[in-house]
C-alpha positions as a Python dict, from the first residue, in 0.01 Angstrom:
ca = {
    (1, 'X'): (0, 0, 0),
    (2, 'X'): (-68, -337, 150),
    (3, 'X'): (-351, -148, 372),
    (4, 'X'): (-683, -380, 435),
    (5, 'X'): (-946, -155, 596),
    (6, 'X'): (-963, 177, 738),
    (7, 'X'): (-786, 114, 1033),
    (8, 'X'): (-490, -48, 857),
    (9, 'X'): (-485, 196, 618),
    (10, 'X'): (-467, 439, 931),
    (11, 'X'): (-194, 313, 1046),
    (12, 'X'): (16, 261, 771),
    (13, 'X'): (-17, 637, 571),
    (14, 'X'): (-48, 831, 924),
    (15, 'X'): (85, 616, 1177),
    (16, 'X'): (-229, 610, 1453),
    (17, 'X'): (-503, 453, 1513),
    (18, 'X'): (-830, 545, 1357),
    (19, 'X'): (-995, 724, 1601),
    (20, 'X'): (-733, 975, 1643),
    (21, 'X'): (-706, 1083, 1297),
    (22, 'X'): (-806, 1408, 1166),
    (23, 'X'): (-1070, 1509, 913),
    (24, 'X'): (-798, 1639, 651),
    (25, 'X'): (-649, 1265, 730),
    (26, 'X'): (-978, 1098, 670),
    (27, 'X'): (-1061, 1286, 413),
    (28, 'X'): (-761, 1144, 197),
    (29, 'X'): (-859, 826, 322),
    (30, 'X'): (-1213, 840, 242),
    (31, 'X'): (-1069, 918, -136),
    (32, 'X'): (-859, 622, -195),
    (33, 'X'): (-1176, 306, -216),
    (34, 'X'): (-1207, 484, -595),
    (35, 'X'): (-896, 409, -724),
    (36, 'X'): (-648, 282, -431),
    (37, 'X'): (-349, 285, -683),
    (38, 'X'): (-430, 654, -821),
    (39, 'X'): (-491, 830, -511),
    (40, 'X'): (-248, 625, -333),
    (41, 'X'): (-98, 979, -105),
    (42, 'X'): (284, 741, -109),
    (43, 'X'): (346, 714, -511),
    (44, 'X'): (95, 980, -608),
    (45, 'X'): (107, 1299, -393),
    (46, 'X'): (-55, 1547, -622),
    (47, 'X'): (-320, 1320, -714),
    (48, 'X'): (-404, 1237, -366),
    (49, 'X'): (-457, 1591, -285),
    (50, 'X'): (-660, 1694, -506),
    (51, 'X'): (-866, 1380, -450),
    (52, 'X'): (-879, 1508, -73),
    (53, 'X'): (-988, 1878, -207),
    (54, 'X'): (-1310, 1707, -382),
    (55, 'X'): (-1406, 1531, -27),
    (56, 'X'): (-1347, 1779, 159),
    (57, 'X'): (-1559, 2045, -57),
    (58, 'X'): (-1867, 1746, -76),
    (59, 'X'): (-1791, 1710, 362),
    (60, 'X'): (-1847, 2084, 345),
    (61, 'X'): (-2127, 2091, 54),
    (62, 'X'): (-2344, 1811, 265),
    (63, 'X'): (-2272, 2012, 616),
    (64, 'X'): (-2138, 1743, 741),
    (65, 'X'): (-1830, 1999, 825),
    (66, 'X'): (-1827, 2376, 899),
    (67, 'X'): (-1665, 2682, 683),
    (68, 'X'): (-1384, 2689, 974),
    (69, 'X'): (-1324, 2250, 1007),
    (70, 'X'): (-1320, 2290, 580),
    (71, 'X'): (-1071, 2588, 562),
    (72, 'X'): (-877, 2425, 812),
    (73, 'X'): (-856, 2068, 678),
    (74, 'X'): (-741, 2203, 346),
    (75, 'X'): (-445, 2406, 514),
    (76, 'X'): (-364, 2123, 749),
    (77, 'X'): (27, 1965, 616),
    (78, 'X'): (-21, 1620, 562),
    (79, 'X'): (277, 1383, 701),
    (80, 'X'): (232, 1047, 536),
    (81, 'X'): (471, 780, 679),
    (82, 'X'): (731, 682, 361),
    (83, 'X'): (920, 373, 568),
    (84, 'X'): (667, 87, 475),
    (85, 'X'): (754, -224, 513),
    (86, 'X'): (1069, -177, 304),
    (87, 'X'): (1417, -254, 460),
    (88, 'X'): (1606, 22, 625),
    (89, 'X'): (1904, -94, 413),
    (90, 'X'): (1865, -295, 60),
    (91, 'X'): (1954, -621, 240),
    (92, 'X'): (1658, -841, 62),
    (93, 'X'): (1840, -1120, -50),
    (94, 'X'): (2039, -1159, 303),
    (95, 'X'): (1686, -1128, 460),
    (96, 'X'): (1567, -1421, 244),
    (97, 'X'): (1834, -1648, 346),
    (98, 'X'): (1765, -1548, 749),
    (99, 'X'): (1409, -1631, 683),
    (100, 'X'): (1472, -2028, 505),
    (101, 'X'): (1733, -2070, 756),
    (102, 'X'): (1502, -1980, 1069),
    (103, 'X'): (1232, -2152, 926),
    (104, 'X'): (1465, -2465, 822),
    (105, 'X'): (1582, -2490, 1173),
    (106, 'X'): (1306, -2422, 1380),
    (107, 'X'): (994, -2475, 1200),
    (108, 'X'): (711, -2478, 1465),
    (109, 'X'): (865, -2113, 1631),
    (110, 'X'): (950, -1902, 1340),
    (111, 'X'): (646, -1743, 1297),
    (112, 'X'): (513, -1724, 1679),
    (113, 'X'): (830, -1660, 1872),
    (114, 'X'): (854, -1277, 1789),
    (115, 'X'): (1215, -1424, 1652),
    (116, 'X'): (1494, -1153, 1621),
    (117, 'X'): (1825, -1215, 1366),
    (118, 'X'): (2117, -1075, 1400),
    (119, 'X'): (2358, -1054, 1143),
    (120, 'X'): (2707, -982, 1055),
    (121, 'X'): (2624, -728, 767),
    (122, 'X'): (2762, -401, 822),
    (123, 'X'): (2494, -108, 703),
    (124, 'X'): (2718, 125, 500),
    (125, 'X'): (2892, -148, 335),
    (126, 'X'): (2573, -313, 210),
    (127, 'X'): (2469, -3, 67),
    (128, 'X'): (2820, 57, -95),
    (129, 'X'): (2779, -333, -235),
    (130, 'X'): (2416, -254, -369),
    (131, 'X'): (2539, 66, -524),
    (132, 'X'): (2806, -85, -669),
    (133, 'X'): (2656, -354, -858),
    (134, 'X'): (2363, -171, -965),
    (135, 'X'): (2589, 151, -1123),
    (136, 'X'): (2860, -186, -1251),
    (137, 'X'): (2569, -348, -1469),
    (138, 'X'): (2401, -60, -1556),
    (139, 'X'): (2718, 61, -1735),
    (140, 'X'): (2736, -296, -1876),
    (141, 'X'): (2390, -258, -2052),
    (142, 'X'): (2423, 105, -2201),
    (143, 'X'): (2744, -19, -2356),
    (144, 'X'): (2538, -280, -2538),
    (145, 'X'): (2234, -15, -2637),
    (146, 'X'): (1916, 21, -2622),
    (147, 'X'): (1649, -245, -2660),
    (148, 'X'): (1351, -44, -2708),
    (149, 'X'): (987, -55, -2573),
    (150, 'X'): (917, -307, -2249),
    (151, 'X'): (548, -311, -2334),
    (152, 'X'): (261, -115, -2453),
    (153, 'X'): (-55, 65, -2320),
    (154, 'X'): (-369, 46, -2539),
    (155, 'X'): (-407, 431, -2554),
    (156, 'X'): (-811, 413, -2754),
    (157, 'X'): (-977, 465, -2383),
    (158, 'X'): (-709, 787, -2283),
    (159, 'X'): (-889, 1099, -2287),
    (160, 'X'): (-641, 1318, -2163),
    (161, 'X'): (-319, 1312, -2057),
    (162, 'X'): (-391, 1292, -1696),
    (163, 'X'): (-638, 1018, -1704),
    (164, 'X'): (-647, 807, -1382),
    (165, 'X'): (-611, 501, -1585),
    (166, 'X'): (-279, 585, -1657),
    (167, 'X'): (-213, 594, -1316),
    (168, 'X'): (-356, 257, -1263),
    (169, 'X'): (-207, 48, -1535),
    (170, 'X'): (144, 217, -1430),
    (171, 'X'): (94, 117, -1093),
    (172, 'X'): (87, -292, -1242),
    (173, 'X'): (408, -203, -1346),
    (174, 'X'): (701, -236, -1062),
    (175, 'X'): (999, -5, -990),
    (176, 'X'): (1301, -158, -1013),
    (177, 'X'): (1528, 17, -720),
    (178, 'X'): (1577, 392, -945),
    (179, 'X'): (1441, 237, -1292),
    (180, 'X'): (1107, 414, -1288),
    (181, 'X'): (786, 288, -1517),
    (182, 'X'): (650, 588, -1766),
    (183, 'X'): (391, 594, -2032),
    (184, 'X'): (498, 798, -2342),
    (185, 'X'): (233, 1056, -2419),
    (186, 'X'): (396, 1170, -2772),
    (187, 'X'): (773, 1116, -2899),
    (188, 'X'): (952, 1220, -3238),
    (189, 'X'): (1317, 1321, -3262),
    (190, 'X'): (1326, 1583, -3085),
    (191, 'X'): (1162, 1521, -2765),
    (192, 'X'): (988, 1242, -2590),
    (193, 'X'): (676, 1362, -2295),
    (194, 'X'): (635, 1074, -2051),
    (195, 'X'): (370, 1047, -1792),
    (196, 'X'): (633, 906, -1498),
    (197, 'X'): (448, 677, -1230),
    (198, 'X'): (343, 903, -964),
    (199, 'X'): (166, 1196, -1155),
    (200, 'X'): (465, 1380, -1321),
    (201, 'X'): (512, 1468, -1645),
    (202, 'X'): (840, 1433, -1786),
    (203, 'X'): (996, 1593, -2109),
    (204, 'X'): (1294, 1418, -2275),
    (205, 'X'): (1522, 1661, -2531),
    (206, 'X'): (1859, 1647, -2604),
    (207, 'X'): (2135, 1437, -2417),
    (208, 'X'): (1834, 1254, -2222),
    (209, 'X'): (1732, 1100, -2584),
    (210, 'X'): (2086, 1011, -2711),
    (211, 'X'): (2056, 635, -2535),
    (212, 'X'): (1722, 560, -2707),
    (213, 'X'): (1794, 767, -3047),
    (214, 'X'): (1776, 482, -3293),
    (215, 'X'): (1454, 347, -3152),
    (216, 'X'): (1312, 661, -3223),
    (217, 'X'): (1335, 603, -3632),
    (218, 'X'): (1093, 515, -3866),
    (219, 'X'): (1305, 232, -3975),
    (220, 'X'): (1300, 91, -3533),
    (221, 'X'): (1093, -264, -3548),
    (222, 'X'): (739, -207, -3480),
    (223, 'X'): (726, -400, -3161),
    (224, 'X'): (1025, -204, -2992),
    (225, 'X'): (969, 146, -3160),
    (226, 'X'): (899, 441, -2892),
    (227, 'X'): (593, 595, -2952),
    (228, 'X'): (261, 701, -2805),
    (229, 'X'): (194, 437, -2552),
    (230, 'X'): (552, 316, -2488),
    (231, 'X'): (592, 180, -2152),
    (232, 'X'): (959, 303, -2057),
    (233, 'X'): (1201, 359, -1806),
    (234, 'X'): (1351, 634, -1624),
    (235, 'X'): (1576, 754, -1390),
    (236, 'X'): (1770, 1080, -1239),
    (237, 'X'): (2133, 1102, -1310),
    (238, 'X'): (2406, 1259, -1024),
    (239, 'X'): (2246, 1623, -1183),
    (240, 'X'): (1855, 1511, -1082),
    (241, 'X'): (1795, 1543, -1491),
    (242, 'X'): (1581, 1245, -1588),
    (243, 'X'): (1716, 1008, -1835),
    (244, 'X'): (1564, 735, -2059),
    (245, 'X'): (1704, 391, -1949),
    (246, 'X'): (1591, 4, -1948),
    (247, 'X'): (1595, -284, -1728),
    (248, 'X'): (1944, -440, -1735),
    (249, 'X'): (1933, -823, -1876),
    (250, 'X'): (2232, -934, -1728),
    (251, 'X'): (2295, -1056, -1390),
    (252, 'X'): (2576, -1015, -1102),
    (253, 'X'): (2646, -1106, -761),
    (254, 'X'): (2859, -932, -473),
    (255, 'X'): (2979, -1089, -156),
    (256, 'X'): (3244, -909, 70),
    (257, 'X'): (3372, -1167, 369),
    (258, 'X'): (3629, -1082, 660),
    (259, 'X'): (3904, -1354, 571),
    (260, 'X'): (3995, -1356, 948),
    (261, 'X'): (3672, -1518, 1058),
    (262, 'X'): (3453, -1569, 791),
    (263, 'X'): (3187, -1263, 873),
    (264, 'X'): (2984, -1203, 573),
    (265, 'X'): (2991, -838, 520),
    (266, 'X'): (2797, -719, 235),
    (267, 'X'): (2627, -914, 8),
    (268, 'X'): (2397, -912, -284),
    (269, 'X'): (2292, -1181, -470),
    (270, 'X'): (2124, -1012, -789),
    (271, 'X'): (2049, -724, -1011),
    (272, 'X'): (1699, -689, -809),
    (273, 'X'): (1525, -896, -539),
    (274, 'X'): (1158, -808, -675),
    (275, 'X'): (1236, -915, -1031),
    (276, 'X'): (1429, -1228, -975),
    (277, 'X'): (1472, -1355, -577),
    (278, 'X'): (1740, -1673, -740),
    (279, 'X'): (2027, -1570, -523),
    (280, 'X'): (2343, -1589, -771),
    (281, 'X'): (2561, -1588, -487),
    (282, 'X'): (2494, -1918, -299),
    (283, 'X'): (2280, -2093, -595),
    (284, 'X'): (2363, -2019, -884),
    (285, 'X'): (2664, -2258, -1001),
    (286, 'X'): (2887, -2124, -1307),
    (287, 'X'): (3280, -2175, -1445),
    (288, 'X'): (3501, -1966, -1309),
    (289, 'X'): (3746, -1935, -1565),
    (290, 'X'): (4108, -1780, -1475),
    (291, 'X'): (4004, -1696, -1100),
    (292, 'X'): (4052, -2064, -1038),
    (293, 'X'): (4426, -2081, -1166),
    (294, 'X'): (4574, -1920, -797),
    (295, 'X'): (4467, -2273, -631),
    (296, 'X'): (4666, -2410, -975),
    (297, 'X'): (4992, -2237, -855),
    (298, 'X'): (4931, -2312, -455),
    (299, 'X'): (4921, -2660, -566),
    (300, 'X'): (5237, -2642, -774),
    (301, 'X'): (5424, -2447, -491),
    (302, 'X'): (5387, -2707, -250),
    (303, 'X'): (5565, -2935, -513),
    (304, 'X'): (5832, -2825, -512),
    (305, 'X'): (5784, -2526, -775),
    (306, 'X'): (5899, -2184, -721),
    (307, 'X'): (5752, -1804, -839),
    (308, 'X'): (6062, -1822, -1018),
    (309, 'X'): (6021, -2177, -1195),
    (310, 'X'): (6037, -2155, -1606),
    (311, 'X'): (5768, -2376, -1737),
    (312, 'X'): (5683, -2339, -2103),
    (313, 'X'): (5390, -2156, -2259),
    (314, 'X'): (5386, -2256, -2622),
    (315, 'X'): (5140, -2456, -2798),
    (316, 'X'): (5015, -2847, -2695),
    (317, 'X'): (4792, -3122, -2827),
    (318, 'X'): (4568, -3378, -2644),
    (319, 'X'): (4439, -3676, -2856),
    (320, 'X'): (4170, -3871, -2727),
    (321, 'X'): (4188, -4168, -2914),
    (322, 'X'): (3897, -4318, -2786),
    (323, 'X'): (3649, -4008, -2890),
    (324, 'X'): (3839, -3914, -3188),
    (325, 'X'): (3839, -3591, -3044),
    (326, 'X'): (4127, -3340, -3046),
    (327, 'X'): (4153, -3091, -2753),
    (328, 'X'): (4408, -2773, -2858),
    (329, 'X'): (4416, -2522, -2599),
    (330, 'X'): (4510, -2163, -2657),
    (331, 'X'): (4570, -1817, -2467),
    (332, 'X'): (4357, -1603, -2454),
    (333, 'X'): (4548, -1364, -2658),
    (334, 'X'): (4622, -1682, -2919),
    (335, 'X'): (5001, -1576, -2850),
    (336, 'X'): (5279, -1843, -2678),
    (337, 'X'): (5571, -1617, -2492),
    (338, 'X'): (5790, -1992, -2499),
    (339, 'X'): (5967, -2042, -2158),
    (340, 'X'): (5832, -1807, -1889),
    (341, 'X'): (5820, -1794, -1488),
    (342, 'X'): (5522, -1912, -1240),
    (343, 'X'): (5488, -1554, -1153),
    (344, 'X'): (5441, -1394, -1440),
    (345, 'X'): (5231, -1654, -1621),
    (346, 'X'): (4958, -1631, -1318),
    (347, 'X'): (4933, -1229, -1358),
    (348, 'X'): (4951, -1267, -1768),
    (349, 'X'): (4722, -1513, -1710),
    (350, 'X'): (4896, -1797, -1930),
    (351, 'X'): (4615, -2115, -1974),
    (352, 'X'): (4909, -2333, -2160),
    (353, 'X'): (5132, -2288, -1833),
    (354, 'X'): (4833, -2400, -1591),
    (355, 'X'): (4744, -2714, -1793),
    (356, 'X'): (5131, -2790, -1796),
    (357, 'X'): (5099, -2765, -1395),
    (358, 'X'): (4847, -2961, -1394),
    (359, 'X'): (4959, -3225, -1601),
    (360, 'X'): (5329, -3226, -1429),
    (361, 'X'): (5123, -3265, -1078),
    (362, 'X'): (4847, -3570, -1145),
    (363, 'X'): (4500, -3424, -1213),
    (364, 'X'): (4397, -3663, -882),
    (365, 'X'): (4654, -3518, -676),
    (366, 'X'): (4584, -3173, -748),
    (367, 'X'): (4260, -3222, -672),
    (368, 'X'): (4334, -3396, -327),
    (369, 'X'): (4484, -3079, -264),
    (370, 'X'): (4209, -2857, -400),
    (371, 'X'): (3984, -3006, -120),
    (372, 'X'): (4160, -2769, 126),
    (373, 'X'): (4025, -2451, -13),
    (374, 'X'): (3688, -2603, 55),
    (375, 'X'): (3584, -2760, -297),
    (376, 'X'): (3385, -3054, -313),
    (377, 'X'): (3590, -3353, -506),
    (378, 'X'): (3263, -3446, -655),
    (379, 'X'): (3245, -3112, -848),
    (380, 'X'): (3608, -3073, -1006),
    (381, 'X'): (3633, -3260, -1310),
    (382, 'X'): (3916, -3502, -1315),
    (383, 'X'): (4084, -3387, -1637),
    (384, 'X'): (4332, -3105, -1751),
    (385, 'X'): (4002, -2877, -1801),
    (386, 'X'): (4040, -2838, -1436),
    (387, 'X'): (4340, -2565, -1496),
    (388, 'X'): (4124, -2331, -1669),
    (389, 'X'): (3830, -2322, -1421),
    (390, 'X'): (3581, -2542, -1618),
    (391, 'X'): (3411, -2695, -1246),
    (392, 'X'): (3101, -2493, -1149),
    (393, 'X'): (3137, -2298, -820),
    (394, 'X'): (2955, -2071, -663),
    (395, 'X'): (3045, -1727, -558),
    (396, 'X'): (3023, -1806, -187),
    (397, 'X'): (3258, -2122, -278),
    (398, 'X'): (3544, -1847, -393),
    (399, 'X'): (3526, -1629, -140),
    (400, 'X'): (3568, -1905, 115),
    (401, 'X'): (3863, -2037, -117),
    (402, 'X'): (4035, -1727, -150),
    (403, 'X'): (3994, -1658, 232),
    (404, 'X'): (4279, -1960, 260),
    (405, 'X'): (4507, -1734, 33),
    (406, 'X'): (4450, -1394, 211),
    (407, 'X'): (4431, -1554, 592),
    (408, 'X'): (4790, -1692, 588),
    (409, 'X'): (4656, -2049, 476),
    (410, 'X'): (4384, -2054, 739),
    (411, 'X'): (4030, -2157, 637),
    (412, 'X'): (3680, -1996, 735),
    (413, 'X'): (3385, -2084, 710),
    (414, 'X'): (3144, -1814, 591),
    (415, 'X'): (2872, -1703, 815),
    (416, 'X'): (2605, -1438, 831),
    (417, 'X'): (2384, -1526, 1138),
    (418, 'X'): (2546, -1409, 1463),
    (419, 'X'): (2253, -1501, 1685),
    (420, 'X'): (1896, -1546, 1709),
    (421, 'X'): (1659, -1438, 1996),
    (422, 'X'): (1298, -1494, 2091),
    (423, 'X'): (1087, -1184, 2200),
    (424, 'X'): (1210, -1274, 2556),
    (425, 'X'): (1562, -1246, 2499),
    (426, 'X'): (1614, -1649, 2482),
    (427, 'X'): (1881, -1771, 2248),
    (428, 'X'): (1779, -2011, 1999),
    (429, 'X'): (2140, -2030, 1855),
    (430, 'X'): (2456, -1823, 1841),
    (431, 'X'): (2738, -1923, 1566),
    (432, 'X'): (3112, -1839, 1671),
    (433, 'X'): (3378, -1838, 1379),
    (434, 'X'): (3554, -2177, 1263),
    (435, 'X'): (3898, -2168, 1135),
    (436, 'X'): (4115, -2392, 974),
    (437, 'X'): (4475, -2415, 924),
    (438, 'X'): (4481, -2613, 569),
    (439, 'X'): (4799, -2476, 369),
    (440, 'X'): (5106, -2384, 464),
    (441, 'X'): (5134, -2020, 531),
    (442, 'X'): (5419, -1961, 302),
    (443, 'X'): (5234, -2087, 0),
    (444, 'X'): (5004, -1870, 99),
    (445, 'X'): (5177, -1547, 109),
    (446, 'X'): (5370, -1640, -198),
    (447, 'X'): (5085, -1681, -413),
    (448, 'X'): (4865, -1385, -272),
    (449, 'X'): (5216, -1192, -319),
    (450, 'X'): (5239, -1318, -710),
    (451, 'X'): (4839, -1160, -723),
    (452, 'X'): (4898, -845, -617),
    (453, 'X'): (5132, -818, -958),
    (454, 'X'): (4773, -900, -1144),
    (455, 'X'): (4676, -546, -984),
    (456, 'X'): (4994, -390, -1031),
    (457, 'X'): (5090, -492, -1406),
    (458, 'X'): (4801, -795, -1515),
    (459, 'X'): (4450, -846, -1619),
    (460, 'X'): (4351, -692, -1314),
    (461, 'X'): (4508, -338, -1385),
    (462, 'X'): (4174, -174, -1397),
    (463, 'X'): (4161, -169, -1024),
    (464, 'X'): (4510, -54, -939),
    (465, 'X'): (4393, 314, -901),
    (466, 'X'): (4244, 165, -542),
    (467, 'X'): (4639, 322, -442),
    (468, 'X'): (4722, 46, -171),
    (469, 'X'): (4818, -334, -150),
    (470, 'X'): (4539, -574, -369),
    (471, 'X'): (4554, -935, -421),
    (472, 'X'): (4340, -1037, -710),
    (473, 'X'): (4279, -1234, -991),
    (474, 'X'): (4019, -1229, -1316),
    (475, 'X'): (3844, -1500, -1438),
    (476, 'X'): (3692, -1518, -1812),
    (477, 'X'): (3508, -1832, -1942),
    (478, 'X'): (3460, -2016, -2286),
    (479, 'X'): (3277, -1739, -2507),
    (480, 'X'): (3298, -1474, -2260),
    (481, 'X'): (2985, -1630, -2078),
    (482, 'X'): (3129, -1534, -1733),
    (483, 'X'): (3323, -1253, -1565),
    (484, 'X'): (3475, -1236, -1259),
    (485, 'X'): (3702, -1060, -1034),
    (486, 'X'): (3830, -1197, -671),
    (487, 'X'): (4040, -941, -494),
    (488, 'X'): (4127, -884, -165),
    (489, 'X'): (4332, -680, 113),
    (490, 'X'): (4492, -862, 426),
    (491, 'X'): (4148, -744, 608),
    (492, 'X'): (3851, -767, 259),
    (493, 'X'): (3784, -1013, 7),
    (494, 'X'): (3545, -949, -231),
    (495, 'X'): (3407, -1167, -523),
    (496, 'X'): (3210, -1018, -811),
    (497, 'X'): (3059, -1214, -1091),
    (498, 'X'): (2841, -1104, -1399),
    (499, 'X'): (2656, -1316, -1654),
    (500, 'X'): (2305, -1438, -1770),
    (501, 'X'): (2106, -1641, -1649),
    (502, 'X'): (2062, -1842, -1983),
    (503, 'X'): (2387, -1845, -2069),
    (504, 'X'): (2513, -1632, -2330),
    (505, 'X'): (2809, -1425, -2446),
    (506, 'X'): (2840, -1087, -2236),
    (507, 'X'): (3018, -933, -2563),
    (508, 'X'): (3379, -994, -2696),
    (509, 'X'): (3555, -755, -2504),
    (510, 'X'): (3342, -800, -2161),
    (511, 'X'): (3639, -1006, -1988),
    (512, 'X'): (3666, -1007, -1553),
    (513, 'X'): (3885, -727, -1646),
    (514, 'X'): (3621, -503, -1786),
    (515, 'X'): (3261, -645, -1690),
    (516, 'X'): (3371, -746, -1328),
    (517, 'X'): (3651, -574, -1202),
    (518, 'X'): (3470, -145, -1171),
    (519, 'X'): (3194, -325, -934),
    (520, 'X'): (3482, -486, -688),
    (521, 'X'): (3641, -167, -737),
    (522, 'X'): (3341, 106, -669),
    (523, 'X'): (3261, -110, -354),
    (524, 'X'): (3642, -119, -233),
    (525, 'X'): (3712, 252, -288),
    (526, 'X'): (3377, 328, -94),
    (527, 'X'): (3459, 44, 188),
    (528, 'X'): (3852, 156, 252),
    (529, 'X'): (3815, 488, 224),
    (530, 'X'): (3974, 652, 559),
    (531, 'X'): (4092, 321, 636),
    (532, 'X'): (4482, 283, 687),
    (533, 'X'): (4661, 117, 449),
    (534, 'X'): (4780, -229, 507),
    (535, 'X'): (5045, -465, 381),
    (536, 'X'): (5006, -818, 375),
    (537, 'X'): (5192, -987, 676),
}
């Protein structure tokens, strides 16, 4: 457990200092030098006691202790401390970015100052946020099945099924939030017995099996089949029965901002901070598909279009005579519903209609205009691409942009650092909100007002059973690579994205809708709940 020494170890299992432990304590201590991940009393309770038992008797064997010190050692309760050095709430990546900041900005004091951060993440909505994306791409990958095996344990050197080196090679193998490591002792297709990290042996039967059934076969590839000496995962369902599960290969990031000033609320920048610490939230730079199209329509409604404009959704050609290359855009659907209004072609969704909006505007003008929300001009390509989301962006970057839609065409700037201290109470730096009026407020409500029909009758109708006002918007790219969903109430915005990291399809049917959408919506129904319901001014 990160314990060098006795008197570390001291004080990070019992909480005092080694000279005011007792002998049942240093007993358990005295057991660990053997096999510090075996015995460890944290992972491997029943293992470190009986490892304490064996001292104890040899204390008592050796007179080094009487009858009345051994009986009593052996009935004395143990209380090891649990809280190490973890984080009170899963908040790793926001940690992260307070440490490179701190360090960034004041190199020479971070690590001698005793330097406190304060931030503007709010505990239970964190948790709701990690939750949330955990349970939304956990459904994602048992949709797609079971992979089969992560590794395997050469079993020649097992004598028994409780062998300590079980233990230890489990214990090179790191838990992943709930996913825990076990070693499969036997497995045919009826039952699988797993040795779970921490001493426990598991038997799979039934329902528990179902996910991992065809990896079970004869016929299962050799380097993937589950059999004796599987490493596998586990984890306790919402009845405490232990299922067989796997470690998710897709990716997602979370952010929840205030719109009013900018607070960062909640935010989570991966699947897991241990396995991968690349924060998909501020760094990592993908297409956002359809969620850029409501910046489209702002654009269009401050020249001189209406919700109620007819603009044409049927089929168009772009020769480049240059390349020799021919661009023909479709729908998604591959359909063309001919002349149609602004409003309903942003909550269908319609890419023809954006390009035409585009195209009617000036790509450079549009882009003058997309500036506002906060986009770099650098990063938006200067073609009609542009209308279906084809710039990268971050997540951060469409939070901040749909802030200017849900704050009445004001602008924030995203924060998460409220103040830091020194160990004396000095203030090193203390960041107030900055807002921005950059749209007319109109265009504003107009186009958050045209969203909440996405909710109500569009892409986004997965999320309508929220029961109260919702702006929002999907966002699908080329081959399904990336999902989104940006939604937001007049006091909440919330971007969610999911993909891989070396990108791939997420499946044919995994649009914002499906892939995205149940995380924004398992965080919003947790966050709002008790809350009043508002409309949007």
């Amino acid at each position: 457990q990160r314990a060098y020494g006795f008197a570390a170890a001291a004080q990070i299992y019992f909480g005092k200092p080694l000279k005011d432990i007792s002998i049942a304590e240093a007993a358990m201590l005295a057991g660990l030098p053997k096999a510090p991940s075996a015995y460890n009393p944290i992972v491997n309770p029943n293992r470190a006691k009986l490892r304490q038992k064996y001292v104890l008797r040899r204390m008592h064997e050796l007179g080094f202790i009487t009858e009345t010190q051994h009986a009593a050692a052996l009935k004395e309760p143990l209380v090891v401390k649990r809280e190490l050095a973890g984080y009170a709430v899963h908040a790793e990546y926001v940690a992260e970015m307070a440490r490179q900041i701190t360090a960034e900005r004041f190199p020479e004091e971070v690590y001698s100052r005793g330097m406190k951060v304060y931030t503007t993440i709010i505990k239970a909505e964190q948790e709701a946020a990690y939750n949330s994306l955990r349970k939304g791409v956990m459904d994602y990958d048992r949709r797609h099945g079971y992979r089969g095996a992560e590794s395997y344990l050469d079993m020649k050197e097992i004598k028994s099924d409780q062998d300590e080196s079980i233990d230890e090679a489990l214990q090179e193998i790191p838990d992943t939030g709930d996913l825990i490591p076990a070693l499969i002792l036997a497995a045919d297709g009826k039952q699988i017995k797993a040795y779970r990290k921490g001493g426990e042996v598991v038997t799979l039967t039934g329902d528990a099996m179902k996910f991992a059934a065809k990896m079970l076969d004869d016929k299962a590839p050799p380097n993937k089949r589950l059999k004796r000496g599987a490493i596998i995962r586990l984890y306790k369902d919402d009845k405490g029965i232990w299922q067989i599960s796997q470690l998710p290969e897709v990716e997602s990031a979370f952010v929840a901002v205030d719109p009013k000033d900018g607070a960062i609320r909640a935010l989570v920048g991966g699947f897991d901070f241990n396995r991968n610490k690349f924060n998909h939230v501020t760094q990592a730079w993908r297409q956002p598909g359809s969620s850029f199209k409501p910046f489209i329509y702002s654009a269009a409604l401050d020249n001189g279009y209406t919700a109620a404009s007819l603009v044409n959704d049927a089929p168009i050609v772009f020769v480049d005579e240059y390349l020799d290359k021919v661009w023909r855009p479709k729908n998604d659907t591959n359909t063309f519903l001919g002349p149609i209004r602004l409003r309903e072609a942003l909550y269908k969704s319609r890419n023809l209609v954006s390009i035409r909006l585009l195209q009617a505007m000036g790509v450079g003008k549009t882009i003058d205009y997309m500036t506002r929300f906060g986009f770099n001009k650098s990063d938006l390509p200067p073609n009609l691409s542009l209308a279906l989301g084809s710039s990268g962006v971050t997540l951060l970057e469409m939070v901040r942009a749909y802030g200017v839609l849900a704050n009445q065409g004001r602008r924030t700037t995203p924060y998460f650092i409220t103040k830091i201290v020194d160990r004396t109470g000095h203030v090193f730096e203390e960041n107030q909100p900055k807002v921005e009026q950059v749209i007319d407020p109109r265009i504003a409500f107009i186009t958050a007002y045209i969203m909440q029909d996405v909710v109500e009758s569009g892409t986004g109708r997965r999320v309508k059973s929220i029961g109260r006002p919702v702006a929002g918007k999907t966002g699908t790219t080329n081959d399904v690579r990336d999902a989104w969903f940006m939604g937001f109430t007049p006091s909440l915005i919330t971007g969610v994205w999911v993909g891989f990291d070396q990108e791939r399809s997420l499946g044919h049917q995994e649009v914002g809708g499906r892939a995205a959408a149940p995380i924004w919506l398992y965080f919003m129904s947790q966050s709002l709940a008790g809350q009043p319901i508002e409309t949007f001014p």
